[in-house]
NUZA-863760 format. One record per atom (N, C-alpha, C, CB): x, y, z. Coordinates in steps of 0.001 Angstrom, whole numbers, padded with zeros to 6 digits, always signed. Glycine has a CB too. Layout:
! NUZA-863760
XYZ;...
This chain:
! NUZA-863760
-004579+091871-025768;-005217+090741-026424;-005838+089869-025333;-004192+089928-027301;-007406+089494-025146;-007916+089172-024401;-007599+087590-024755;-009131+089812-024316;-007635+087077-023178;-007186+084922-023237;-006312+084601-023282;-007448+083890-024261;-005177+085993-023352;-003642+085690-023213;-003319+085568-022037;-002747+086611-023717;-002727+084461-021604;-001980+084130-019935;-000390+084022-019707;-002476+082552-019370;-000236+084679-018800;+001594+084492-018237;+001817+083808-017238;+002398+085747-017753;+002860+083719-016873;+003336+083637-015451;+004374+084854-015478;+004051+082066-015016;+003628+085388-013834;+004813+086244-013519;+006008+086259-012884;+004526+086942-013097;+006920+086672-012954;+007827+086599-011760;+008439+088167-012345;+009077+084974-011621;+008865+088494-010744;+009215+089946-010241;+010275+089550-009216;+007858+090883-009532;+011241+090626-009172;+012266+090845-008108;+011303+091427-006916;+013577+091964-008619;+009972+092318-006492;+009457+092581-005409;+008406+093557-005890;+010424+093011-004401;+007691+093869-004610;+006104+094320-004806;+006170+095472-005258;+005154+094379-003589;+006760+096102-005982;+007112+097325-006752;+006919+096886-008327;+008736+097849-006385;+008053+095841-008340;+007858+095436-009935;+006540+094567-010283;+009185+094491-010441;+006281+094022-009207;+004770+092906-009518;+003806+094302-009832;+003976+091619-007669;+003521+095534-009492;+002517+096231-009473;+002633+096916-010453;+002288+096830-008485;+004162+097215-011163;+004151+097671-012540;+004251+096416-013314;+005304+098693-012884;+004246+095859-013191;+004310+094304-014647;+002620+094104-014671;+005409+092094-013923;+002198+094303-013311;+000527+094387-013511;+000040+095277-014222;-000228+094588-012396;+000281+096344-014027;-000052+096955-014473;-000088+097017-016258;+000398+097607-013762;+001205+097068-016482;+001621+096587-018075;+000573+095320-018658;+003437+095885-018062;+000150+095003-018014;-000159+093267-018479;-001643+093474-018795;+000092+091825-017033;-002083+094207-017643;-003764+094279-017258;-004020+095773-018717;-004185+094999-014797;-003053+096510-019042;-003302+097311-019849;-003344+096676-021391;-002403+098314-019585;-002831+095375-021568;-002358+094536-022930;-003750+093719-022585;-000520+093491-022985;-004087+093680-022018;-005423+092784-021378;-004983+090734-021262;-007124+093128-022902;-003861+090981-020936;-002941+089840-020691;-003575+089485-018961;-000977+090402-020873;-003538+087865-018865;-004139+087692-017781;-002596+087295-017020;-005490+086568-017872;-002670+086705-015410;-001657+086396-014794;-001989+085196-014514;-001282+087153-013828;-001394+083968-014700;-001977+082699-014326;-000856+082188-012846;-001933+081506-015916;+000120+082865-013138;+000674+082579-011618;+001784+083699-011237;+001444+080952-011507;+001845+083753-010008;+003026+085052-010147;+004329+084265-008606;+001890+087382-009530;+005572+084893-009823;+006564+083800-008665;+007436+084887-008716;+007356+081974-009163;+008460+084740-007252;+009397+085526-006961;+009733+086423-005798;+009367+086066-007759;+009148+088017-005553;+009346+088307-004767;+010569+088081-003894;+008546+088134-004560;+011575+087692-004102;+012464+087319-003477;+013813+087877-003800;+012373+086145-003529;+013819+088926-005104;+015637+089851-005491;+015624+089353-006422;+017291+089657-004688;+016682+090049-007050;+017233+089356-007950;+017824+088268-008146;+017718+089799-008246;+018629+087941-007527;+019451+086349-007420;+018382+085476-007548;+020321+085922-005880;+016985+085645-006808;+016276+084430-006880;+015706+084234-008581;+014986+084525-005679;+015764+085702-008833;+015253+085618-010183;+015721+084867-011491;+015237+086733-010487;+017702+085675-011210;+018439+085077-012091;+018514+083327-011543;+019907+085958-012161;+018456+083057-010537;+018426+081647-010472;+017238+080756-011567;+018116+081391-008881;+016345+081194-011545;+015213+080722-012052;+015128+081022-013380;+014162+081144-011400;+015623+081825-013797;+015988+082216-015919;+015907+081219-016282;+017556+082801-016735;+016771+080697-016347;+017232+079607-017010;+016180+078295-016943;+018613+079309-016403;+015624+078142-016053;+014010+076909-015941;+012392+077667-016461;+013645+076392-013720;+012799+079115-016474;+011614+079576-016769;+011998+079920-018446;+011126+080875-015689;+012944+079887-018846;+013103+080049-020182;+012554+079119-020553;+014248+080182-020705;+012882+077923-020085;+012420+076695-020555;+010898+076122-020456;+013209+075864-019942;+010398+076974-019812;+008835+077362-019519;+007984+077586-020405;+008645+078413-018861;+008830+078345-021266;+008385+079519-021973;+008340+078855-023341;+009366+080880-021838;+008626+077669-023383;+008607+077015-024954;+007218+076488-025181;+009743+075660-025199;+006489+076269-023508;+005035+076113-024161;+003994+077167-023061;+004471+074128-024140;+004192+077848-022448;+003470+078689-021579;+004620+080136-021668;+003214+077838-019864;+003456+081318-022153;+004438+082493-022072;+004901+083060-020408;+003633+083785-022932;+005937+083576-020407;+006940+083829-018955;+006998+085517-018946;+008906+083015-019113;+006665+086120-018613;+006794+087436-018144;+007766+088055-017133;+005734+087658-017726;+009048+088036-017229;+009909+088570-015771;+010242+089728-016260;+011355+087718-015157;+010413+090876-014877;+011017+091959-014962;+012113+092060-014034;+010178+092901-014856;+013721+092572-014512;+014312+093265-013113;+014549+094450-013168;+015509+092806-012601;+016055+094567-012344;+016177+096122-012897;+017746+095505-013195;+015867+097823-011586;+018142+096949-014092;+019547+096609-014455;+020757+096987-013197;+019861+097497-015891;+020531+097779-012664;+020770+098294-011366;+022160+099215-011299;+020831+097045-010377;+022872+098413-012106;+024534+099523-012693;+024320+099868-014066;+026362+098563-012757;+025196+100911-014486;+025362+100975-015988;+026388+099793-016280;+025945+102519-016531;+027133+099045-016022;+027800+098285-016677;+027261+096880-016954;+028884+098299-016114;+025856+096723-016556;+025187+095716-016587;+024131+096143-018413;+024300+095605-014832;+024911+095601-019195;+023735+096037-020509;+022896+095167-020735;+024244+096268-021942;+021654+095438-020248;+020826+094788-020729;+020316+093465-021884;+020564+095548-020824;+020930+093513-023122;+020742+092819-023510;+021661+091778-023342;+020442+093176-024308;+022820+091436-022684;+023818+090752-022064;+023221+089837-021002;+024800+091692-021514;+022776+090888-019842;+022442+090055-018807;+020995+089322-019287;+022359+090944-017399;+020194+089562-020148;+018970+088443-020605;+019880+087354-021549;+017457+089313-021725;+020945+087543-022063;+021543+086252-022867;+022074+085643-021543;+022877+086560-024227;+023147+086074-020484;+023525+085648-019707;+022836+084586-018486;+023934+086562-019520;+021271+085225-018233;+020437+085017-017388;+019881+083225-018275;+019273+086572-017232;+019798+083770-019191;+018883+082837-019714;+019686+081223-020315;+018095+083746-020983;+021253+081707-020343;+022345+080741-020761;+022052+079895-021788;+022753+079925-019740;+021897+080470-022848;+021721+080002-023985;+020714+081123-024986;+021149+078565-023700;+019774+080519-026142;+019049+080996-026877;+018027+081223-025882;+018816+080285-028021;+017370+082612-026446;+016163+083124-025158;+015092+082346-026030;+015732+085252-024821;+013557+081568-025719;+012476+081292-025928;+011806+082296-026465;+012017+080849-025017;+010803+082499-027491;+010561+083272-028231;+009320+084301-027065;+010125+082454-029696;+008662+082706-026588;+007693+083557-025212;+008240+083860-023862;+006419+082675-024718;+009588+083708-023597;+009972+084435-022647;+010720+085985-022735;+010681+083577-022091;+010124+086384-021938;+009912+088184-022089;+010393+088766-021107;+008451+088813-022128;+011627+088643-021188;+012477+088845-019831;+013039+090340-020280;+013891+087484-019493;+012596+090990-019465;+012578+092765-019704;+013757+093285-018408;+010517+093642-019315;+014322+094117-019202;+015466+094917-017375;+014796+096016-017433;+017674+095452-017351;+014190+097067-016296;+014345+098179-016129;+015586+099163-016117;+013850+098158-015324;+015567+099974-016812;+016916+100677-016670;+016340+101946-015583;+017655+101291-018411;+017300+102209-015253;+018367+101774-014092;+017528+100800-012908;+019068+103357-013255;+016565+101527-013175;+015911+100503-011696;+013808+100623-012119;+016528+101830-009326;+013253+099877-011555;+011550+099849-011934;+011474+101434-011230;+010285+098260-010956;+012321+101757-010323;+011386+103113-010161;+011973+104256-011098;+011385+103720-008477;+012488+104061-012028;+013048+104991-013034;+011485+105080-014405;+014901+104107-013740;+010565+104025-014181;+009786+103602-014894;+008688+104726-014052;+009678+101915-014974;+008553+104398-013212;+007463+104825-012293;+007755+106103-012447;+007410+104318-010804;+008526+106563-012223;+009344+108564-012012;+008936+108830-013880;+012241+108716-011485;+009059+108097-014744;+009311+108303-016230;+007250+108624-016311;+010299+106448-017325;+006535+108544-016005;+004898+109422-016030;+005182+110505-015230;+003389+108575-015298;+005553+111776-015669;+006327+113019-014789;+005073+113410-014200;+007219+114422-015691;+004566+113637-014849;+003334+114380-014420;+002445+113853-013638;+002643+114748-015363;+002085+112389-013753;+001558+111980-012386;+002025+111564-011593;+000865+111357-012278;+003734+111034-011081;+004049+110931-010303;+004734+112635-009489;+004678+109790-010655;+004325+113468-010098;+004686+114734-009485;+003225+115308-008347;+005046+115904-010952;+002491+114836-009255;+000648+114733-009284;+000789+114198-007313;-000348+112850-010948;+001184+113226-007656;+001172+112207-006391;+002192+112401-005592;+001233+110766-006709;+003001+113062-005550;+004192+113774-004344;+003748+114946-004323;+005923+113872-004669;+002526+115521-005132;+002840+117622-004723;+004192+117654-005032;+002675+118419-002673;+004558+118003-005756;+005541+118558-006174;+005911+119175-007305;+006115+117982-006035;+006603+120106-007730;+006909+120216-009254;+007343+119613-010014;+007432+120855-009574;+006519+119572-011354;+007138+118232-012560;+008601+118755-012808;+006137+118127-014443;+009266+120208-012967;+010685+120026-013146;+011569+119698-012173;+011149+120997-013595;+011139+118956-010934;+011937+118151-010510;+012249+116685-010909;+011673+118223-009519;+011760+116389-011680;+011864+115159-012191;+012802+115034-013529;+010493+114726-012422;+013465+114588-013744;+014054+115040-014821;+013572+114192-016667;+015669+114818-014271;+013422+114921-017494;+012508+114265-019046;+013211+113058-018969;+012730+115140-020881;+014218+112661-018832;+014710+111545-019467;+015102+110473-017850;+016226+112099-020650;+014512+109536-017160;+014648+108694-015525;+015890+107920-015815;+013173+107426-014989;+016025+107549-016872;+016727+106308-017791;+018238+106549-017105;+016676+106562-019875;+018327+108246-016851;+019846+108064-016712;+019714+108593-015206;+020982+109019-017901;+018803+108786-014541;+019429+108554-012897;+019800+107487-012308;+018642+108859-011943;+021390+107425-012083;+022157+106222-011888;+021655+105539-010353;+023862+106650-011951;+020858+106222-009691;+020392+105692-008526;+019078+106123-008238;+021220+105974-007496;+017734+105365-009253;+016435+105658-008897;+015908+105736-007357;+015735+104725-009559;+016118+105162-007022;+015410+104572-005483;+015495+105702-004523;+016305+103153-004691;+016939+106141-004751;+017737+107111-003849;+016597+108604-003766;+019545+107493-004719;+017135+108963-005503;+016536+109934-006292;+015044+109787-005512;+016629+109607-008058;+014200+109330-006220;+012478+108696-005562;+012588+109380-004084;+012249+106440-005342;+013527+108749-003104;+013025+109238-001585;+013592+110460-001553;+013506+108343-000220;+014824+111081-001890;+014754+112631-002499;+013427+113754-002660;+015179+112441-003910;+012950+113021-003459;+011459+114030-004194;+010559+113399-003203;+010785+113700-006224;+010593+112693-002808;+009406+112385-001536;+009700+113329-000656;+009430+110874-000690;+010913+113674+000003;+011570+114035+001558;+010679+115787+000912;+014149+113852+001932;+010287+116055-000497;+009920+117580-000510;+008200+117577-000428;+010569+118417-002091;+007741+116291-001076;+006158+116414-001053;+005411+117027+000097;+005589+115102-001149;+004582+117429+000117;+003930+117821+001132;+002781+117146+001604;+003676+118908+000934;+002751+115656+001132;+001860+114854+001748;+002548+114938+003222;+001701+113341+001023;+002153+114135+004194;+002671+114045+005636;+003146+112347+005249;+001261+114396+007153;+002224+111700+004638;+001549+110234+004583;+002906+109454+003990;-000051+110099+003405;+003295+110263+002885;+003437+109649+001750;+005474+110053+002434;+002393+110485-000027;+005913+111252+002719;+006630+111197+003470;+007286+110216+004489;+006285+111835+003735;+006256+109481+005115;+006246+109009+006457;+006690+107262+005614;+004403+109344+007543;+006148+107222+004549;+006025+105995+004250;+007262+106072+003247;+004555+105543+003742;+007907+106934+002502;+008461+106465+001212;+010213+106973+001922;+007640+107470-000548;+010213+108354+002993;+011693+108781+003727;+011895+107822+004657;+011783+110258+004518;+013298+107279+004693;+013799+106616+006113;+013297+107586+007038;+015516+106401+006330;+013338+106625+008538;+013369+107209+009352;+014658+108000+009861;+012892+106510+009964;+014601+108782+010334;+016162+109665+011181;+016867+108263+011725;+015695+111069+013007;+018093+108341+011670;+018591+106998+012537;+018675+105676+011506;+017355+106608+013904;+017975+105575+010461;+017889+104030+010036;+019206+103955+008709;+015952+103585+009322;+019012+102712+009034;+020029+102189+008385;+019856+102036+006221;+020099+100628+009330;+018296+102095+006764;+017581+101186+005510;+017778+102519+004105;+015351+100678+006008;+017552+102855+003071;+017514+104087+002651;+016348+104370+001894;+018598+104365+001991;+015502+103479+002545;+014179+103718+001952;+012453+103456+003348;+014256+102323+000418;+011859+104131+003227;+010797+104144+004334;+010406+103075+004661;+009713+104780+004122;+010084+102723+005525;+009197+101528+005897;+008176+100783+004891;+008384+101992+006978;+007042+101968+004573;+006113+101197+003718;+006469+101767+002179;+004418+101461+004212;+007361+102093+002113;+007788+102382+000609;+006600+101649-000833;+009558+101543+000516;+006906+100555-000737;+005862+099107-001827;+004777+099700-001162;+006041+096869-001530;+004466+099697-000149;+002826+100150-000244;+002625+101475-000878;+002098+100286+001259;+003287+102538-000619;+003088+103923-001009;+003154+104411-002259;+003837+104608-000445;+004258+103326-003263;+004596+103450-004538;+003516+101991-005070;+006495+103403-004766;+002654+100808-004665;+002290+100479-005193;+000533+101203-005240;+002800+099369-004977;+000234+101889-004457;-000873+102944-004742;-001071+103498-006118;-000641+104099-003922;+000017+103643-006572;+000154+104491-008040;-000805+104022-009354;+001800+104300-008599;-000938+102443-008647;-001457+101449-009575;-002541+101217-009804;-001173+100494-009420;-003672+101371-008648;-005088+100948-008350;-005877+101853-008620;-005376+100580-007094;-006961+101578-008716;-007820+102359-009823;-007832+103732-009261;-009441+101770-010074;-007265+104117-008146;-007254+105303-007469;-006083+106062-007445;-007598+105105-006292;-005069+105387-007991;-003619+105637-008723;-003115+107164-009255;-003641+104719-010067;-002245+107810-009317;-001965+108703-009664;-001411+109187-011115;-001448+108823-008866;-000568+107894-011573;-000306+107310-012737;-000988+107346-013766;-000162+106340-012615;-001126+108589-015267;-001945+108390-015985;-001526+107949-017027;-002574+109187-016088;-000140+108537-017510;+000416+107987-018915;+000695+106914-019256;+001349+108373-019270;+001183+106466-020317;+001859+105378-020552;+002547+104924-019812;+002403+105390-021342;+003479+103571-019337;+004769+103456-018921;+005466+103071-019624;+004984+102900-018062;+007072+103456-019592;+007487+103415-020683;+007987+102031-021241;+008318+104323-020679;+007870+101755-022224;+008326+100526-022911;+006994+099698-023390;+009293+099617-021869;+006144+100656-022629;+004141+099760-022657;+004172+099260-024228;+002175+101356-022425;+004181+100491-025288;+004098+100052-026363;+005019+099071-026897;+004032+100936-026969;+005979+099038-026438;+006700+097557-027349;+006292+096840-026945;+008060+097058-027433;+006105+096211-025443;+005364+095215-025191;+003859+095430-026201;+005203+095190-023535;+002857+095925-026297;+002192+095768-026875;+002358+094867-028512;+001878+096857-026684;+003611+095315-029376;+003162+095289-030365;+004239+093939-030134;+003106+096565-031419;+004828+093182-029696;+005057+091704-029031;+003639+090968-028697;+005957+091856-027514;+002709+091662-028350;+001786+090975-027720;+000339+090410-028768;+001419+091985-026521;+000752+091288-029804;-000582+091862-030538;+000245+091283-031969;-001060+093967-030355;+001057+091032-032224;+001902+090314-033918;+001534+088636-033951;+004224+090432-033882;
């Protein structure tokens, strides 16, 4: 719906590039984008951006990150009280890159790799991120390798330019063709 405006906020440049993505496909504009900073900074801020949201719509995404975290709990919890009808506080299950891995075919597209490594259903790999640099460590890019596998030795368990390599997926040169999942409910929230 074109003239519709949010504010965003994201746990980091992974989720800002899929919430863009989602948004720019609803033809939803971004009038400010806050966060970048984890979760904690996020859940800190629920609760003032709920309150945001009674006259400007609020757009946040996280991830749920455990199974014992249910989703619709931690948005009552986050939000400490009644949620605002325009705040649209969404969890990724298990994590935003379970979202990203969930278009099999073009994120297989974009590692070289085979789509039955990916498995039909992302929802239940209890550790996306992990999984993700897994199927990278086989691609046969050099690039995409270099950027998404730790290095030998590091501590970190994810590559250096990881957000850059996974936010590629997004731009008009993107690998990403399908839906993402949950696109349509947001839609028909957006469009009632």
């Amino acid at each position: 719906m074109s003239g519709r405006s949010v504010i965003l906020a994201v746990e980091d440049k992974l989720s800002e590039a899929v919430s863009t993505k989602i948004l720019e496909d609803l033809g939803i504009n971004i009038s400010q984008r806050l966060g970048l900073k984890g979760k904690g900074y996020l859940q800190s801020k629920a609760p003032s951006l709920n309150q945001t949201a009674k006259g400007f719509p609020v757009f946040m995404l996280t991830d749920q990150d455990a199974p014992s975290q249910c989703p619709p709990q931690l948005v009552q919890a986050w939000t400490k009280g009644e949620r605002n009808a325009k705040f649209f506080l969404r969890v990724a299950v298990m994590e935003v890159e379970s979202w990203v891995m969930a278009d099999r075919r073009g994120f297989a597209d974009f590692l070289s790799i085979p789509v039955n490594r990916i498995p039909e259903d992302t929802d239940v790999i209890l550790q996306p991120k992990e999984f993700l640099v897994s199927l990278a460590r086989l691609s046969k890019k050099t690039r995409l390798r270099q950027e998404i596998v730790p290095l030998p030795g590091a501590t970190s368990k994810v590559g250096p330019d990881i957000t850059v390599a996974l936010g590629s997926l997004f731009t008009a040169a993107g690998a990403l063709t399908g839906q993402l999942p949950y696109q349509s409910a947001y839609n028909e929230h957006w469009h009632s």
